[in-house]
N, C-alpha and C positions, 0 to 999 in steps of 0.2 A: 504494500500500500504506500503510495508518494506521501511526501510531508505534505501538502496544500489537505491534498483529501481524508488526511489523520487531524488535522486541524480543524478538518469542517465535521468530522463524526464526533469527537469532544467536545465544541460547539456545542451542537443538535442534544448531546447526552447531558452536558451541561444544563442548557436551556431545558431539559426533560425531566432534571431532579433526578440523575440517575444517579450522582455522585453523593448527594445526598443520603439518598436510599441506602447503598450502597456502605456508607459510611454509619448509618444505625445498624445494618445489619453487623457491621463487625463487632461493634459497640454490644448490642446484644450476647453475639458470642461470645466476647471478650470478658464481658459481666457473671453471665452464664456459668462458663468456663470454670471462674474464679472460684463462683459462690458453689459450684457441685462437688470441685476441690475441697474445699472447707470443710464441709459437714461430710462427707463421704471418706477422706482420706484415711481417717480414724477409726471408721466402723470395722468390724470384723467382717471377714467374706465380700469386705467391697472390691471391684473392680477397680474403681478410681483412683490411684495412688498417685498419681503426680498429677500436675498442671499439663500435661501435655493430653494426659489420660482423661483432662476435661475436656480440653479443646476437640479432641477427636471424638467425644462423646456428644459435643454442642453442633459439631456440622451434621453428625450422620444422621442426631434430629432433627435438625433444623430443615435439612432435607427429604425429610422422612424418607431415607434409606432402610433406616432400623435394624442392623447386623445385629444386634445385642449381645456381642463382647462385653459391652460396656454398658452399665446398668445403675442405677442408684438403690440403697436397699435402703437410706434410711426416709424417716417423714420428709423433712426439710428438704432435701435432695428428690424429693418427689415433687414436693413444689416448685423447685426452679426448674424440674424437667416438662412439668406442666406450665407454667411458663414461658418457657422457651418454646413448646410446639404452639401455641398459641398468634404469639407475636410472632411465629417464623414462619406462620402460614400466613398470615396478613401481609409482612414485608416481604417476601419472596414473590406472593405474586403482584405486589405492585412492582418489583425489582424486573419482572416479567412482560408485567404488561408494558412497561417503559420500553424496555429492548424492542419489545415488538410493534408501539405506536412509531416507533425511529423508523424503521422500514417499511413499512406501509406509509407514512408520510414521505420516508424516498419515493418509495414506487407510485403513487398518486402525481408527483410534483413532475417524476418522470412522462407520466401517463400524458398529462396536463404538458407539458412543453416548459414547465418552471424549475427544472433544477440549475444546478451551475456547474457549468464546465471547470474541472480542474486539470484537464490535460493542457501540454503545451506542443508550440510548432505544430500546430491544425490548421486543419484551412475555415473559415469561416465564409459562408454566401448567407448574403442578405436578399431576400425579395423572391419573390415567384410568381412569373409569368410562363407563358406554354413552351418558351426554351430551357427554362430551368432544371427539368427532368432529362435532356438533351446533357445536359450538361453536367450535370450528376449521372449519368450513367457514363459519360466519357472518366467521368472520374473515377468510379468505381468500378464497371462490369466491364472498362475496356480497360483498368489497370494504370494510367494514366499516373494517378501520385496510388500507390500499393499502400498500404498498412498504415497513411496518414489519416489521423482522424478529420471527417467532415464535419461541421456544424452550419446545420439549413435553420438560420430564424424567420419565420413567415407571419404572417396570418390566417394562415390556412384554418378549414373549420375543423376539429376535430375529428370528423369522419376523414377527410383528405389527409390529415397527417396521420391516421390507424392503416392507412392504403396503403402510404409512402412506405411505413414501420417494416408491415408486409411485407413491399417487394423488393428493399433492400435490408433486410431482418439479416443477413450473412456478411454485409458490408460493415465498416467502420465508422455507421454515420449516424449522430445525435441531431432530434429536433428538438429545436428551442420554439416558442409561441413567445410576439410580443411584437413591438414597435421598434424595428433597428437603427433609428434615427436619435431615440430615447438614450444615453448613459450606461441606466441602472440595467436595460438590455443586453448594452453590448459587454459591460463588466460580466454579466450571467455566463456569455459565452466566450468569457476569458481571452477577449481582444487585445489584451498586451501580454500575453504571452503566446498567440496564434504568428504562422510565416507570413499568410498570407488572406486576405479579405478581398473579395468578391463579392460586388454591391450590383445586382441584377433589376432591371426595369416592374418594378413591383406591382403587380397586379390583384394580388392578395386581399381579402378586408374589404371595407368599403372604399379606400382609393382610390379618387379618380383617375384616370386615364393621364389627362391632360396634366396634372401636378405630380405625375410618376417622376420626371428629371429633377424636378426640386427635391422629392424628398430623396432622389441620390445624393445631389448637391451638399444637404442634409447631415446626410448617414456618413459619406466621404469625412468632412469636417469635424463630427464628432468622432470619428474614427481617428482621423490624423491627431486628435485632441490627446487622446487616449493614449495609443500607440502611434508616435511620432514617423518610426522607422519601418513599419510593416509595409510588406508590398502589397499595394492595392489597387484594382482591376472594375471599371467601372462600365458598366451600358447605359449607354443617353438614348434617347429616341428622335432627340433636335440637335443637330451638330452646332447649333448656336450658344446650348451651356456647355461647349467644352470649353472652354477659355477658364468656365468659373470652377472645374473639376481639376484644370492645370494650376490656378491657383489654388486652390486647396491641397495640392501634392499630389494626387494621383498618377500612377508611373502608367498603369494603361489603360486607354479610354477607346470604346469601341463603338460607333456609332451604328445604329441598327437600321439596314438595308441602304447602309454606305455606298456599296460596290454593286448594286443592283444592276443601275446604267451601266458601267462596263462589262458586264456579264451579259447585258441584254443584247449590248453593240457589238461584241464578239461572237455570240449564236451568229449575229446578220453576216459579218465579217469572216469568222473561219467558224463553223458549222460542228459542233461537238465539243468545243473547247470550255465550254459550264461543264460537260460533264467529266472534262478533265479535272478543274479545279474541285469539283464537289468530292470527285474519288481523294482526292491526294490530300484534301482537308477532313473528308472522315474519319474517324478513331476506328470505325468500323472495319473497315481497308485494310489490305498486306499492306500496302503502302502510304506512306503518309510522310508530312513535313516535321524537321522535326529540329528545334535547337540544342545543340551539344556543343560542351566547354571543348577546346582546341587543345590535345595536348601539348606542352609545355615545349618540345622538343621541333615543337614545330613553328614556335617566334621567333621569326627572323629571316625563312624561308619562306619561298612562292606561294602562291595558289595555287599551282598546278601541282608543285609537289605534295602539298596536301589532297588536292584533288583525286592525284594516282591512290593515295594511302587508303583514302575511304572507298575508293571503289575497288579495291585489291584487297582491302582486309576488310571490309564491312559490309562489302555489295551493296554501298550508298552514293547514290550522285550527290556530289558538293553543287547547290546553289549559286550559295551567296553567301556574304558575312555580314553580321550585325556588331555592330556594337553600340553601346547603352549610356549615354550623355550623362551625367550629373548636373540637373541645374543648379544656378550660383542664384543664390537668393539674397536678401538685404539680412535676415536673420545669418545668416552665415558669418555676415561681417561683421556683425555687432556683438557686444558682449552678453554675457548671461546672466548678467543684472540691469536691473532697470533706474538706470542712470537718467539723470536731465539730459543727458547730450542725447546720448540711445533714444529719445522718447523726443527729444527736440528733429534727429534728424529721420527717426521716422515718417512725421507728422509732415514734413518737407514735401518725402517721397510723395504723401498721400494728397497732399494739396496740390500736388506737379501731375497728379493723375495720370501717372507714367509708369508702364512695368519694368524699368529697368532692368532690372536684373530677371525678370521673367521672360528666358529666352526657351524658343522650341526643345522643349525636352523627353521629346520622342528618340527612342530607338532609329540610329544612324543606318540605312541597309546599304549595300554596295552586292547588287545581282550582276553574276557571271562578269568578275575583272577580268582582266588580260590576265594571262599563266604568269605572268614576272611580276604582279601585285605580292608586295611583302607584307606576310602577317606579323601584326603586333600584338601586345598582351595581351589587352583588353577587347579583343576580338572572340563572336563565337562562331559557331560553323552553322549554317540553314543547310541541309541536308535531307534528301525527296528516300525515305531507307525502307 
C-alpha cells in the first residue's frame, strides 16, 4: 500500500472512531487482565498464575473463542469475566461495524465517481463527447500508454458510466463524476501528480454546445494552476480560442475538423489518399505514425543514415523530424517573488497589450530533408512503422 493511500485509510478510520474504539478495547483488557490476576492468582487449582495468564485469558473472551485452558474458579474472578464478555461484545462489534462502514463508504464513493485518486504519473481526460470513447480505446484496447492509469472525469449519468465500468472492467481506468473546470475536482483526480491531462470538447451534463471551448479555456487554466508543469493536450471546436489555450500553457491544441478541407481537396486531386491518411493514423492498423526518441549515437549524423537504420533494423520508414520549442514567457524572466518592480513591469507588459514573449510554441516538423540534414539533440524521429 503507497504512503498517500495509508494516509487517507487512517484518515477515514480516524474520522470513524476506530482509534478510539480500539483504544477502550485494550483499556478493557488491560483492566480485565489485571483484576483476574489479582483474585485468581492465589486461589488453589487456579489456572491464572501470572499477568500474562490474564491477558490471554481477556482476548480469548473477549473474542469468544472460549479454549478454557484458562478459567477463573473464584466469585470475584467470575465477575470481571462477566464483565468483560459483556463490554466485549458491545465494543467488538462497534470495532466491527467501523471497519466495515470504511469500505462500503469506499465502495459507494467509488460506485458514485467520488473517490480520490492517489496514484501518480496517470493520465487524466477531462470531458466526453462521441470521440472520447475513440480515444480511450486507443489508449487502452490498442495499448497505446500499457499499465498507465487513466482517469475519465465527466458528467456522464450514472447509467453511462456503469456501461463504460463494463467495457473497460480489465483496463487501468478510474471514473471520476464532477465538474473539471472546478479545483476540488481536479485535486480528487490527483492532477499534480498525473504526466499528462487531456481536456476533450465536453458534451456531458447539461453543457451547452456553444460554451464547450470556454469551459476548456477553463479547465486548461485551472489545470496549469495546479500543476504548472504537466503536459497538457486540449480540443477546441473554434480555432479562434486557440491563442487563449496558448496563453494559458497548453503544449497541444487540436482543432476539431481542422484538416477537413484538405482531405476533401485531395479525394478531388489524387483519389484515395483520405484513405491513406485514415489507415496510417488508426491505432487500429499494422501500420501507423509514430514518434520515437532518436538514439543518442545518432546526433550529429545525417538523415539518411538514420533513415537506413530504421528501415534495416525496424522495418520503419523515417518521415520527418520534430522537435519541440520551449516558449520564453515574461514569468520566466522575473523572479519568484513579488517584488514592486516584478508587478511594476508586469503591468507594462499588460497595458502595451502585446504578447511579447508569447511566440508560436508548436512543435517545429521538418518532413523528408535532404539525406545530408544533420540530426541534433533535441530532435525526434516521425516514423510511418
Amino acid at each position: 500500500m503507497s504512503f498517500p493511500r495509508l494516509k487517507k485509510v487512517i484518515s477515514t478510520l480516524r474520522k470513524e472512531r476506530f482509534f478510539l474504539i480500539a483504544a477502550l478495547i485494550t483499556g478493557v483488557i488491560s483492566l480485565c487482565s489485571i483484576g483476574v490476576y489479582h483474585f485468581e492468582h492465589a486461589k488453589i487449582g487456579s489456572s491464572i498464575n501470572s499477568v500474562w495468564d490474564g491477558i490471554w485469558w481477556s482476548i480469548v473472551t473477549i473474542c469468544t473463542v472460549g479454549y478454557g485452558d484458562k478459567v477463573p474458579v473464584s466469585d470475584a474472578g467470575r465477575v470481571v469475566a462477566f464483565l468483560l464478555m459483556i463490554s466485549g461484545v458491545v465494543l467488538l462489534s462497534l470495532l466491527t461495524a467501523t471497519i466495515a462502514s470504511v469500505f462500503v463508504e469506499q465502495k459507494i464513493k467509488e460506485g458514485k465517481g467520488l473517490e480520490t485518486i492517489t496514484d501518480k504519473d496517470h493520465i487524466v481526460m477531462c470531458g466526453w463527447n462521441d470521440n472520447t470513447e475513440e480515444v480511450l480505446a486507443g489508449l487502452t484496447t490498442y495499448g497505446s500508454v500499457p499499465d498507465v492509469l487513466i482517469v475519465l472525469i465527466s458528467e456522464l449519468s450514472v447509467d453511462e458510466t456503469d456501461a463504460l465500468k463494463l467495457k473497460y472492467d480489465k483496463y487501468n481506468v478510474k471514473f471520476l463524476r464532477g465538474n473539471y473546470i472546478y479545483e476540488d475536482v481536479l485535486l480528487r483526480a490527483n492532477i499534480q501528480k498525473a504526466q499528462i491531462a487531456l481536456i476533450m470538447v465536453d458534451l456531458s451534463g447539461t453543457h451547452p454546445r456553444e460554451r464547450a471551448d470556454e469551459r476548456t479555456i477553463l479547465a486548461a487554466l485551472a489545470i496549469k494552476s495546479i500543476a504548472p508543469h504537466i503536459k497538457t493536450i486540449a480540443e477546441l471546436l473554434d480555432s479562434e480560442s486557440r491563442q487563449h489555450l496558448k496563453r494559458a500553457g497548453v503544449d497541444e491544441i487540436i482543432v476539431r475538423g481542422e484538416q477537413i478541407g484538405s482531405l476533401l481537396a485531395s479525394a478531388v486531386n489524387s483519389p484515395g489518399l483520405p484513405r491513406f491518411f485514415s489507415s496510417i493514423l488508426s491505432l487500429s492498423e499494422k501500420n501507423n505514425l509514430r514518434r520515437v526518441g532518436i538514439p543518442r549515437n545518432f546526433v550529429g549524423k545525417t538523415f539518411g543514415e538514420l533513415s537506413r537504420f530504421y528501415r534495416e533494423n525496424q522495418h520503419a520508414i523515417l518521415i520527418g523530424l520534430l522537435k519541440e520549442k520551449k516558449t520564453m514567457r515574461l514569468e520566466d524572466l522575473l523572479s519568484d517573488d513579488t517584488s514592486a518592480i516584478d508587478a511594476f513591469i508586469k503591468e507594462k507588459f499588460k497595458e502595451s497589450r502585446k504578447d511579447i514573449f508569447l511566440e508560436d510554441d508548436e512543435a517545429m516538423v521538418v518532413i523528408n530533408p535532404d539525406d545530408g540534414h544533420i540530426i541534433v539533440k533535441d530532435d525526434f524521429a516521425v516514423i510511418l512503422h
